[in-house]
C-alpha positions in Angstrom: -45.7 -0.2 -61.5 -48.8 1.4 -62.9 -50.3 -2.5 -63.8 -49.8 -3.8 -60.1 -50.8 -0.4 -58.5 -54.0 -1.5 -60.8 -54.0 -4.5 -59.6 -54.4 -3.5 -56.1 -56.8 -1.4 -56.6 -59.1 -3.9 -57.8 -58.3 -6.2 -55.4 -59.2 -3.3 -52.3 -62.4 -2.6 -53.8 -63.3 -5.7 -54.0 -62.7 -6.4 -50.4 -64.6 -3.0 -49.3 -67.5 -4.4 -51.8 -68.1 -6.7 -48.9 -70.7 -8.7 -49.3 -71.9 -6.6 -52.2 -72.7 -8.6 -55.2 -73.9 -9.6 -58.9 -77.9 -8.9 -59.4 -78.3 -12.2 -60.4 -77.7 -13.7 -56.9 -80.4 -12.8 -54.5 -79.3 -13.5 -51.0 -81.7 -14.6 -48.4 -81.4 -14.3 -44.9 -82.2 -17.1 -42.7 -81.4 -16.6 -39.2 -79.6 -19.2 -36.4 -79.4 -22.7 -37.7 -81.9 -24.6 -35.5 -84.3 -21.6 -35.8 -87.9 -22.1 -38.5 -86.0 -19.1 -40.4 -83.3 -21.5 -41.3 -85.1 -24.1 -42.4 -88.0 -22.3 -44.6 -85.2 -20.1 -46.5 -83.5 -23.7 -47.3 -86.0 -25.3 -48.8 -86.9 -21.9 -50.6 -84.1 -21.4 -52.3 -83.2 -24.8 -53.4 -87.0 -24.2 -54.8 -86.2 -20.8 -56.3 -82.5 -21.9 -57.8 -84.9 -25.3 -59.7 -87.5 -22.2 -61.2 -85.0 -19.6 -61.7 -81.7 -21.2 -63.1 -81.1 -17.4 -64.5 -80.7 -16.6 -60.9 -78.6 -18.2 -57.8 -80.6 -17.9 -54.5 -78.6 -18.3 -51.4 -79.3 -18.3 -47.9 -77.5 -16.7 -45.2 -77.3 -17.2 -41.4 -78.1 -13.6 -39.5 -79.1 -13.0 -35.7 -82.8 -13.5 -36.9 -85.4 -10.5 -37.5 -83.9 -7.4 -36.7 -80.6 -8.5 -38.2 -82.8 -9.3 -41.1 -84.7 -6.1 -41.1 -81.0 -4.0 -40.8 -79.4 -6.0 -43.6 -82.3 -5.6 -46.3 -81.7 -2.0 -45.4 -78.0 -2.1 -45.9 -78.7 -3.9 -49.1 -76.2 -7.1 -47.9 -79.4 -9.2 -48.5 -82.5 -9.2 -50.9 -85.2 -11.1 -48.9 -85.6 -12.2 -45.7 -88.0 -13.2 -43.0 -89.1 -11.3 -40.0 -91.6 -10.5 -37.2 -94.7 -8.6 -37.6 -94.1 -7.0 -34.6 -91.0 -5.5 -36.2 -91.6 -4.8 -39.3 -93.5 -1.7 -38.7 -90.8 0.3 -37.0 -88.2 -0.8 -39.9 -90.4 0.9 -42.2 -90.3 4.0 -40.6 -86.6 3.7 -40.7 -86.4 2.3 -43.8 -89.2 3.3 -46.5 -87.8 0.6 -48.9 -88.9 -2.2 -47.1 -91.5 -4.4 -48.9 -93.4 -7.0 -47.9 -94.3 -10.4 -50.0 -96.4 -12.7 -47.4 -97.4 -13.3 -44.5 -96.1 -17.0 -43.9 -96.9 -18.6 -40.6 -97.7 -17.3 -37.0 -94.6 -17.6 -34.3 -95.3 -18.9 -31.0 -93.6 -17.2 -28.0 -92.0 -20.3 -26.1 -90.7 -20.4 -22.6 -88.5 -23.6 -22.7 -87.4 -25.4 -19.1 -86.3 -28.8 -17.7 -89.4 -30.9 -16.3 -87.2 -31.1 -12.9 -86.4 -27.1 -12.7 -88.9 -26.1 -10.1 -90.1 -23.8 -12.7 -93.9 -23.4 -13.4 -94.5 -20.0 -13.8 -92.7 -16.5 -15.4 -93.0 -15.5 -11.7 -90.8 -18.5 -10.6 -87.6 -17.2 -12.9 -86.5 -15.2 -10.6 -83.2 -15.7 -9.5 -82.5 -17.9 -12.5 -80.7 -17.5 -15.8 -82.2 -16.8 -18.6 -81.2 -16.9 -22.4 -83.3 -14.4 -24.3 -82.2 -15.1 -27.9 -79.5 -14.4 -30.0 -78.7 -10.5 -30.1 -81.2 -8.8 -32.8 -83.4 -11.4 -32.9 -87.4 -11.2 -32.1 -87.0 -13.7 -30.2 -85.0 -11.2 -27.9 -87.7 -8.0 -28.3 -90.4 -10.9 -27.3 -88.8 -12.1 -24.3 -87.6 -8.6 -22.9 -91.3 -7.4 -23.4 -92.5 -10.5 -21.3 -90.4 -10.5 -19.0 -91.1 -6.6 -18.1 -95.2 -6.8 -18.8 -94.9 -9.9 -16.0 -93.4 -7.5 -13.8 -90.2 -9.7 -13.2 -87.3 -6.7 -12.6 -84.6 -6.9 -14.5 -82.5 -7.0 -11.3 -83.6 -10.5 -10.4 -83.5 -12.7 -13.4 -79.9 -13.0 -15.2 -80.2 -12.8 -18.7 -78.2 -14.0 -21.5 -77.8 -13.7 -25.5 -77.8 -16.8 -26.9 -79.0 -18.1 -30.6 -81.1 -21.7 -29.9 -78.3 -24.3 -30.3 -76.1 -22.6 -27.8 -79.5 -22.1 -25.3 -81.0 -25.9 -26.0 -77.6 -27.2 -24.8 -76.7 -25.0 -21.6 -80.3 -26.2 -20.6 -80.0 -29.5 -21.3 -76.5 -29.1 -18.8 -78.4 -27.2 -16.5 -75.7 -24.1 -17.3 -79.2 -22.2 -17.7 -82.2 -22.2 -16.4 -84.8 -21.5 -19.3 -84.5 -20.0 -22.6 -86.9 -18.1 -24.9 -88.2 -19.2 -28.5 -90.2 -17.1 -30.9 -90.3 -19.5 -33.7 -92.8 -21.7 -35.5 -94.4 -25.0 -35.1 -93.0 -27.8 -34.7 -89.3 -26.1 -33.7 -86.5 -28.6 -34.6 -84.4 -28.0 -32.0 -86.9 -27.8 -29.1 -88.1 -31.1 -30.7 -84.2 -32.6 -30.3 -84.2 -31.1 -26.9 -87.3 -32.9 -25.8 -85.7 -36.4 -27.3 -82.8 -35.8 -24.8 -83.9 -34.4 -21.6 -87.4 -34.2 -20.3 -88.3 -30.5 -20.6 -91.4 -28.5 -19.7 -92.8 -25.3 -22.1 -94.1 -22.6 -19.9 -97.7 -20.7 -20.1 -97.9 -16.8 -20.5 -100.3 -15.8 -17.6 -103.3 -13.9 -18.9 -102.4 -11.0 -17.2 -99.6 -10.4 -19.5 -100.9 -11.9 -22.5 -103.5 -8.4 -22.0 -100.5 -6.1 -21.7 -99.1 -7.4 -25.2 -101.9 -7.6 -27.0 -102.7 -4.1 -25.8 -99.0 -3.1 -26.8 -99.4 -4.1 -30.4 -101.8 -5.6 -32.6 -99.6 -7.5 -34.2 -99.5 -9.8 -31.1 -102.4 -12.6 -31.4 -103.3 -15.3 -28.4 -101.9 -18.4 -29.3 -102.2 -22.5 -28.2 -99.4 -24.7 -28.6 -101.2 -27.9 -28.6 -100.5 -31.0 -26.0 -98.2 -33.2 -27.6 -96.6 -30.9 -29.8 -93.2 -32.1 -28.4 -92.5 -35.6 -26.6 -93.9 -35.5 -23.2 -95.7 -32.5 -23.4 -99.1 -33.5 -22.2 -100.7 -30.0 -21.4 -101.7 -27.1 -23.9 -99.5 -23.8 -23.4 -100.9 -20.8 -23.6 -98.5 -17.9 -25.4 -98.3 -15.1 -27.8 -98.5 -15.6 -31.7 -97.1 -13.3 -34.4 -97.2 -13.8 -37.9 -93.8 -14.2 -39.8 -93.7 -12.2 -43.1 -91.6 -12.6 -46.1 -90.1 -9.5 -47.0 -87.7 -7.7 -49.8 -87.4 -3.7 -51.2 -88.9 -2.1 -53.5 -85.7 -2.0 -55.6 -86.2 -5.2 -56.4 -87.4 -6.4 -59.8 -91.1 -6.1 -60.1 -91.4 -9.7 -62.5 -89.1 -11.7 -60.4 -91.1 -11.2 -56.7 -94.5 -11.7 -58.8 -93.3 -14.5 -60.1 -91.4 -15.9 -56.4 -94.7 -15.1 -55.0 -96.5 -17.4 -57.7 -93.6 -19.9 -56.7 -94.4 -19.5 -52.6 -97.9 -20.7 -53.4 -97.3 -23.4 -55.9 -94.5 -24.9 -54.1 -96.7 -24.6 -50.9 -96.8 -28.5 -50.5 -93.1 -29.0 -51.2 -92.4 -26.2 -48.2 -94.5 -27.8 -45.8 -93.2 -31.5 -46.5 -89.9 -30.1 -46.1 -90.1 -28.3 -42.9 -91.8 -29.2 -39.5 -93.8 -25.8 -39.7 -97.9 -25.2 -39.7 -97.2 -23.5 -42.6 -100.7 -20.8 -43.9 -100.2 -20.7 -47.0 -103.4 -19.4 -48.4 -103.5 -15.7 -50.2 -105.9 -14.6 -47.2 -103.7 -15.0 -44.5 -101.0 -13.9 -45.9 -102.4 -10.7 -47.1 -104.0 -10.1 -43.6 -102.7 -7.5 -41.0 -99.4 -6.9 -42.6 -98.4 -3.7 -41.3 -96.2 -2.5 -44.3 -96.8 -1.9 -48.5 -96.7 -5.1 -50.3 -94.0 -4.9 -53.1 -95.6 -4.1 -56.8 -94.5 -7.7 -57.9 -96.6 -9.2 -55.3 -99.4 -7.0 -55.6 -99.6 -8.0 -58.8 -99.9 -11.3 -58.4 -102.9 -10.9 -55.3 -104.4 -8.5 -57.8 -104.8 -11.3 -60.5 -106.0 -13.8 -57.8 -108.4 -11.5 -56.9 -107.2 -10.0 -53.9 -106.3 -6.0 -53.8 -103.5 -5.1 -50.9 -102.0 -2.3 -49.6 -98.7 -0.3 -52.2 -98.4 3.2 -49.8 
């Protein structure tokens, strides 16, 4: 009795460990499939499990940054990637949080079929809208664009949606536009463009200001014509940089020597993804609004770069 009541026991501890385990597997969240999150942790950990066979790297599929941001927090991953514009408050939250690297900047795209009508963030109104996938950036960015535009929330129906779900109701005309905050080239605005003609939407000026006044970790950004098929026009948006990020619990050799992997492996993460990746020590030691972990301080330090630890 006392063996199976032992038994037991292990087996309900194991079940409340969750996702809780080994230190030798560092999991990495990734966002929605379809999303530049997704595909950058990929690549990354097939790269890290090749360097580090001592280790297993996995990725796992969240809501996107804020997910991220909460899960590095409840310690159910060990690195993830999210938002500038984030990060800040989740250190005040969570004084653990570390970053590695800047990455890439996001652009903030409005997404509509070429036939919708649509031309403007004033012509939503009375139209659905998906905003992203719950605790995504993409879903802070769009409910801060939407309300600096001045479009009520009384007049445009929103919905949570991550960007397969979005890219099809468009393309079936169930919505009306969806919002993006991913980088360049996004897969699955790129499929969308292959099967229905679609449009990307400019950020008026107006509220381009009001962001960029709301946080500096906003920047003005271009999404050049011909980015995606038909696209003939430049788009003007938001950018915010994506930054690689971990806690400080984490082993101070093995993030120096991922951040020596990040920038070695730089040519094998760009030809492996459709993203304008920046992966050059300046940029990705600029304007990141948190401490860099020890591990990848050290690394800046002996590529002669000093950045902020407090």
């Amino acid at each position: 009795m006392k063996k199976k009541f032992s038994i037991l026991l292990c087996v309900m501890l194991l079940a409340l460990s969750g996702c809780r385990i080994s230190g030798n597997t560092i999991r990495f969240g990734a966002a929605d499939i379809g999303g530049m999150y997704y595909s950058f942790a990929n690549t990354f950990t097939e790269l890290a499990n090749e360097s580090f066979p001592s280790y297993s790297f996995e990725s796992r599929t969240t809501a996107g940054s804020a997910a991220n941001l909460r899960l590095l927090s409840d310690n159910f991953i060990e690195l993830g990637i999210a938002q500038a514009d984030l990060i800040y408050d989740a250190y005040q939250k969570n004084g653990n949080l570390r970053a590695i690297a800047g990455l890439y900047t996001e652009a903030c795209q409005l997404i509509v079929r070429a036939d919708s009508g649509i031309d403007s963030l004033d012509d939503l109104s009375g139209h659905t809208v998906s905003i992203g996938a719950e605790e995504s950036g993409t879903e802070l960015n769009a409910n801060q664009i939407l309300e600096f535009s001045g479009i009520p929330s009384s007049i445009v129906t929103t919905k949570n949606m991550d960007y397969i779900e979005a890219a099809h109701e468009l393309e079936n005309g169930d919505i009306d536009a969806f919002f993006c905050t991913a980088g360049l080239t996004t897969t699955i605005i790129e499929e969308l463009a292959r099967e229905c003609d679609i449009r990307l939407i400019s950020i008026d000026d107006r509220t381009i200001e009001k962001m960029l006044s709301y946080s500096n970790a906003y920047s003005r950004y271009t999404i050049p014509a011909g980015t995606y098929d038909g696209q003939e026009e430049a788009v003007n948006t938001i950018g915010v940089t994506s930054v690689l990020v971990t806690s400080d619990s984490m082993s101070e050799d093995l993030i120096q020597q991922l951040t020596s992997m990040l920038f070695e492996k730089s040519k094998e993460l760009q030809y492996s993804t459709s993203l304008d990746l920046h992966l050059n020590k300046e940029f990705a030691t600029s304007n990141i609004p948190i401490p860099f972990h020890s591990g990848a301080a050290k690394y800046y330090e002996e590529n002669g770069l000093d950045v902020n630890l407090q």
